[in-house]
Phi, psi and omega in degrees: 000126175294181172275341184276326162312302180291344173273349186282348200257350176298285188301351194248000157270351162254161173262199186258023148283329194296316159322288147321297170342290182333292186333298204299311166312319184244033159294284173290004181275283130026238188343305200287325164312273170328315195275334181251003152213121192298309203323320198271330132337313154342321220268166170290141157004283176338305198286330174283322193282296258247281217303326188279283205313295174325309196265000171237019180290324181292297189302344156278351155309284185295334127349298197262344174301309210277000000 
């Protein structure tokens, strides 16, 4: 079994709070990252903007395809 198969079938066993959970955990992982290396604070707006569209473009492709 791949991994992309053993992680769909893991994932298709939570519901959307476990998810939501996920989210959240790795908000603060995020946060905590950013708080122990200053440098990545730094950066302009743009850059944090450039970074949300890029990582929420594929999945709202497929949201308006399906």
């Amino acid at each position: 079994m791949s991994l992309k198969k053993w992680s769909d079938s893991k994932i298709k066993k939570m519901n959307c709070a476990d998810i939501q959970l996920i989210k959240l955990s790795s908000m603060a992982f995020i946060l905590m990252v950013a708080r122990l290396w200053e440098p990545l604070l730094s950066l302009e707006w743009y850059w944090y903007a450039l970074v949300f569209v890029l990582a929420a473009l594929k999945p709202i492709i497929k949201v308006i395809r399906k």
